[in-house]
N, C-alpha and C positions, 0 to 999 in steps of 0.2 A: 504494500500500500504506500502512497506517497502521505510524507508526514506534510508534505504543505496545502494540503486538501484542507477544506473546514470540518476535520475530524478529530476527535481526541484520540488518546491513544491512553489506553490503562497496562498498570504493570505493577503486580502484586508479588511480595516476597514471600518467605517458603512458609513463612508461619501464618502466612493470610491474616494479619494484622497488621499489615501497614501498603498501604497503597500508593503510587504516582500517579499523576495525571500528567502529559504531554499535550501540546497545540500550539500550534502556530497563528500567530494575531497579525500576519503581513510584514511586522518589523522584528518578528524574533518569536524565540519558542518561550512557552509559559512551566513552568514545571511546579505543580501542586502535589503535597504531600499531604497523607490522611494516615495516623493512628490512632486506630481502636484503642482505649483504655480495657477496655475488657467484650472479648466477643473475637468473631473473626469475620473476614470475609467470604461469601460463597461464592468462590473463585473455580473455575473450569481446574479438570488435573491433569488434563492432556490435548494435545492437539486437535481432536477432533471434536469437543464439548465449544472451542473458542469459536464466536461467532458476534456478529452486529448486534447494538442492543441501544435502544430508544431512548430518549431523556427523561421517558419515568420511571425506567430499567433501571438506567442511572442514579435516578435521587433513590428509588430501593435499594440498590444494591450500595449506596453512600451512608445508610439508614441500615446498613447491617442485614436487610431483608434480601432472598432468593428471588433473583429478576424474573421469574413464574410466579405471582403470583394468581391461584387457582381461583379466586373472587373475584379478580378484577375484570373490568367487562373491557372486552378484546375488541378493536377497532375494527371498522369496517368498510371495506375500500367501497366508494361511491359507485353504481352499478352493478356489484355484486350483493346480492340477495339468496340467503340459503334460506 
């Protein structure tokens, strides 16, 4: 992926307690740091679990919470109707 896209980039160490943030704002990269006091991250544990995840993914999974949440009502792309 290119880091200079309007995308962030996460990166969780091995205790899934402490998190970075990456992104680039045009004039340089941003680097955000997050540690848990207590908890951890539900962080992927292999290659093939990593995948895109939304901005309310994000404030969950920044909120300690599993970016599935089973309650939340799932968006629905305009046109399609099940």
């Amino acid at each position: 992926m290119d880091p200079f896209t309007k995308s962030i980039f996460l990166f969780c160490g091995g205790k899934s307690d402490r998190i970075k943030i990456l992104m680039w704002e045009g004039d340089g990269f941003v680097l955000l740091y997050k540690r848990l006091e207590s908890g951890r991250f539900r962080w992927p544990r292999n290659p093939a679990e990593v995948k895109p995840i939304s901005w309310k993914q994000f404030t969950w999974l920044m909120q300690g919470l599993d970016i599935e949440q089973p309650t939340a009502i799932k968006l629905v792309n305009p046109g399609k109707i099940y």
